[in-house]
N, C-alpha and C positions, 0 to 999 in steps of 0.2 A: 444653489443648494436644492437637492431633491430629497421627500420625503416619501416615508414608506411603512407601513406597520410591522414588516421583517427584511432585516438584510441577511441572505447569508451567503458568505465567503465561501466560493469556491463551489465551480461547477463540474465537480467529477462527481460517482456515484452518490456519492455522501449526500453533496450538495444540490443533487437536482432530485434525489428522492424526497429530501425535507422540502424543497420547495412543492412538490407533487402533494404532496400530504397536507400541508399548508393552510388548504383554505379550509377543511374539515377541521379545522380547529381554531377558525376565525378571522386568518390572517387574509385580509380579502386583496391587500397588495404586498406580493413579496420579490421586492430585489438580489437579483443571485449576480455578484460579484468575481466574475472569474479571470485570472492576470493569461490564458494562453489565450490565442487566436480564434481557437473552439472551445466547447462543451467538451468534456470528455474526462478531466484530470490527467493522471500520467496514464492513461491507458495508451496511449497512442506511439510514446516514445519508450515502450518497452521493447526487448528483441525482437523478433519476426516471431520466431518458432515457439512462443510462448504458448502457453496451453494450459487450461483451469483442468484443476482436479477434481472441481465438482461437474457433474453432470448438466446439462444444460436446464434441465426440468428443476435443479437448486442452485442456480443460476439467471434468477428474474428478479426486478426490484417490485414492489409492489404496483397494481394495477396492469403492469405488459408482463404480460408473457415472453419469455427470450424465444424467439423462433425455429423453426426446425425441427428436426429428430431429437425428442426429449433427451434421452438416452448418451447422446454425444456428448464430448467432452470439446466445449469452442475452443475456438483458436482465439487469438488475441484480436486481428482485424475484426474479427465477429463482435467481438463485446466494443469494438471504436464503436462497429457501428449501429448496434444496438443502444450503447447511449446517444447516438449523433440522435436517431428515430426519437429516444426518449425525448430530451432537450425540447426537439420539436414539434414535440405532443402538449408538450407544460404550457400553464395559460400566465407563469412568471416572465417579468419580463430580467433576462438576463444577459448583463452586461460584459463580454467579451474586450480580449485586450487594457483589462481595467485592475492593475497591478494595486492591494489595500495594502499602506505604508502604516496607518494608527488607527487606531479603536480607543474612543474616550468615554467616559458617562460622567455627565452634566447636568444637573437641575430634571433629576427624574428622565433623563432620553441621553441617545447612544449616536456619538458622530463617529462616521466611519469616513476616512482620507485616503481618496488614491494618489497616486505617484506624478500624475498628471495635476493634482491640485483641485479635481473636484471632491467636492465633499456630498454624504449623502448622510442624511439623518433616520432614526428610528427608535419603537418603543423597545425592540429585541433585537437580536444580534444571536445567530448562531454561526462557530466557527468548522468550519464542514471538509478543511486543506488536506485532513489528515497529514501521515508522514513520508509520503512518497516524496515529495519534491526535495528530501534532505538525506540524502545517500552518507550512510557511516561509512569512515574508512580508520581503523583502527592504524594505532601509532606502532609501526612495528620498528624494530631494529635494524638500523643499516639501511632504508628508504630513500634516505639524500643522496646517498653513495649509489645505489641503483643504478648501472647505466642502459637498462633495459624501460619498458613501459610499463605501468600501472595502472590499471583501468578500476572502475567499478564498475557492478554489473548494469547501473544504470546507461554508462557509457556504450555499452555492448547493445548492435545491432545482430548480424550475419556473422559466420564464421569466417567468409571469402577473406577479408583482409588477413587472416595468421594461418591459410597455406604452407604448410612447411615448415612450422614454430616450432617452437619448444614450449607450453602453454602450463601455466599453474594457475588452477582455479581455486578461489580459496573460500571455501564453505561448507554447511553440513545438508543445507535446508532442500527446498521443490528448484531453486532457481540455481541453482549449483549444481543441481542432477542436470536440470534440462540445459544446461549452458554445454557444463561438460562433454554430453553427450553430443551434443550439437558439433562441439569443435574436434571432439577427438577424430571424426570421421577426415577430416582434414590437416589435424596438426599432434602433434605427440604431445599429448596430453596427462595432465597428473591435477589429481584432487587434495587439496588438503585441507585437514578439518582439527579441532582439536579432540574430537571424538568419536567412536565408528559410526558410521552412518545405520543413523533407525529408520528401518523399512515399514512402510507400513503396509496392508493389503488393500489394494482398491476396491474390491470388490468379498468381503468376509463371509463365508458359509453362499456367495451368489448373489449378497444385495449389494447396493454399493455403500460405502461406507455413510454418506451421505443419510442414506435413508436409514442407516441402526440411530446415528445423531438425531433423526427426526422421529426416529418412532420412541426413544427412549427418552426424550426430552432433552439430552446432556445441549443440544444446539443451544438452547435458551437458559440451561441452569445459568442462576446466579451465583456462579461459582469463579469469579474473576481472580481473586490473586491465587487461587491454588492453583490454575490454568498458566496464570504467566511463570507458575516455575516446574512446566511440564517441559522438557527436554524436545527440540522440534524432529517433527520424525515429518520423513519421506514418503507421503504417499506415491502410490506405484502399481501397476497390473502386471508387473514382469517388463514392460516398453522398455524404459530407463536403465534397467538394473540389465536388461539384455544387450542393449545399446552399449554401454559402457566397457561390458565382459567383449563383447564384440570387436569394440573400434581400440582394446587395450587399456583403459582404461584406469588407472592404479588406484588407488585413495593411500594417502600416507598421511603421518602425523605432522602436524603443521610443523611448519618449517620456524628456527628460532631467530631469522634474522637474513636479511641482504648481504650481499656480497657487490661490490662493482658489476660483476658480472651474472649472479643469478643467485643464489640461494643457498645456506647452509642448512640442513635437513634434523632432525633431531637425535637423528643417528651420529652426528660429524659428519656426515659427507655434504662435499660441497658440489654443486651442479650450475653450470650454466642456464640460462633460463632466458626468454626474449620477452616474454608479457605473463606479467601476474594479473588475474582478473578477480578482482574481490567482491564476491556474493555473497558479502557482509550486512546484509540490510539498510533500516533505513532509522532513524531516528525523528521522535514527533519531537518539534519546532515551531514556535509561533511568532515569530520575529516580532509581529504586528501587533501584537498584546500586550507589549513591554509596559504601556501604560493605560489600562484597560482594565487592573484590577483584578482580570481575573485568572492570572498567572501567579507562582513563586517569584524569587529572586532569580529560580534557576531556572527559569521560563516553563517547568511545566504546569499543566494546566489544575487550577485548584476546581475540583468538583467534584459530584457526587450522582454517581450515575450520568454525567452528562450535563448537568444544571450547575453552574457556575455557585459556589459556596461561599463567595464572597462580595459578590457584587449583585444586583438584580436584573433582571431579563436578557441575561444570556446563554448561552448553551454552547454544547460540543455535541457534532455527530461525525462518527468514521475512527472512532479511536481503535486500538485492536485492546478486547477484550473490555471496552466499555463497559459493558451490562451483562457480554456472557459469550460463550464461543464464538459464538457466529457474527459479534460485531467487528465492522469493518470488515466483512465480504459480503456481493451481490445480494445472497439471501438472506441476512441477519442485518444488514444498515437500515432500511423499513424501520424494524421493531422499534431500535434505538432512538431513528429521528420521529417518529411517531411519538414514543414515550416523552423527548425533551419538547417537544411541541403542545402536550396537553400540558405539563407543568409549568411552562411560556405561558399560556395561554389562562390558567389557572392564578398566575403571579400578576 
């Protein structure tokens, strides 16, 4: 059994930025828990042609700088390995390959259980997994009957393998453009959404969007549940939206169900189809908290700002809209795991 002053779960941005922050708030040993092979979270098993819509210059977690031309928009391999660098700048020692199966609180301290049967103790515990590793796939109509594929966008590398498909993408969001766009250059493509898709400008009146968030404050308002029922819009410079006009592209209203053979459309028509690709999101899930306390019945997470409201010295960082826009991306995780670290630390 190993002891620790902080454990926290999960070495993707989340988790390696709380651990960076860490000792500025006391934690003089902190354990970071991660179940993949590297550092990184899901950044690494996202498509290829991914690509942030923020700028690289709001695009840093605190202390590194993201490298390069401020100005660019990275690619996906850039930010692997930007946290690969991060990772191996931190003075945590973080344990790879080490899957957390339970989280318990006992007699004032925190046993965290990997899969493998080692246990690690602690006075804190912050849960850092976010929601990427649990890809939503909505219950549609007519699915078992399907005799085509169904992917999620998680599953989606390259477009090479649907050469010559017949291809339905099915989303509104950033990852549905850039898929789409992606495959239509190769395969007859079609978008389906259940609403038109909201464009938004990359760059308004010449700054980037980025920077009116930052100068206006909105990045950091505390304005959380009015935000999660903001309709998600499409930022865009024209790439995307030319992309799509270009390779043919359609958007139509999502489709109400399966067919053996491909899809009935909302109109009544019915159309063959070979791979539906659903860029349905992702759902936060905490499998490993079931007895932890600091979950519902319905596994989500009880808290307030991030700080566990039912139990003591635990935390959440990397939720989306945690604290305020920008939680849960590059630039805004800092604040939040900064923030649940003084109140750790304070408790």
């Amino acid at each position: 059994m190993e002891h620790a002053d902080l454990i926290v779960i999960g070495a993707g941005q989340s988790g390696l930025v709380t651990a960076a922050l860490a000792p500025r708030h006391g934690f003089t040993r902190t354990l970071v828990l991660e179940a993949a092979k590297e550092p990184g979270g899901s950044w690494p098993r996202y498509y290829d042609s991914l690509t942030l819509f923020s700028p690289a210059r709001y695009s840093s977690l605190p202390r590194i700088q993201f490298p390069g031309d401020p100005d660019r928009y990275p690619r996906r391999d850039e930010v692997v390995n930007y946290l690969r660098d991060y990772a191996n700048r931190l003075l945590a020692d973080i344990r790879t390959s080490t899957s957390v199966t339970s989280v318990t609180h006992q007699d004032g301290a925190w046993s965290v259980l990997a899969d493998d049967g080692r246990k690690f103790t602690a006075g804190a515990v912050i849960a850092a997994t976010g929601d990427y590793g649990t890809p939503f796939t909505p219950d549609l109509p007519g699915r078992t009957e399907f005799g085509g594929q169904v992917l999620h966008a998680a599953d989606y590398r390259r477009p090479d393998a649907f050469t010559g498909q017949r291809v339905v993408v099915v989303g509104g969001g950033n990852s549905a453009i850039q898929i789409a766009a992606d495959l239509g250059a190769i395969a007859d493509t079609t978008l389906a959404s259940r609403r038109p898709i909201g464009w938004m400008p990359q760059r308004p009146l010449g700054r980037d969007l980025h920077w009116w968030l930052k100068h206006t404050r909105l990045d950091i308002a505390p304005i959380r549940r009015l935000l999660a029922k903001v309709p998600v819009s499409v930022i865009d410079d024209g790439h995307y939206l030319a992309a799509l006009d270009r390779h043919g592209v359609e958007r139509r209203d999502m489709f109400s169900r399966f067919t053996n053979q491909g899809v009935v459309w909302a109109d009544g028509t019915k159309e063959a189809v070979d791979t539906v690709l659903l860029a349905t999101g992702y759902r936060l899930t905490f499998p490993y908290l079931h007895d932890s306390g600091a979950v519902g019945a319905d596994g989500a997470p009880l808290h307030r700002g991030g700080i566990a409201s039912t139990v003591p010295g635990f935390g959440f960082v990397g939720m989306e809209f945690q604290r305020s826009f920008s939680s849960k991306t590059l630039r805004g995780v800092g604040r939040d795991a900064d923030y649940v670290l003084s109140r750790l630390r304070k408790h």
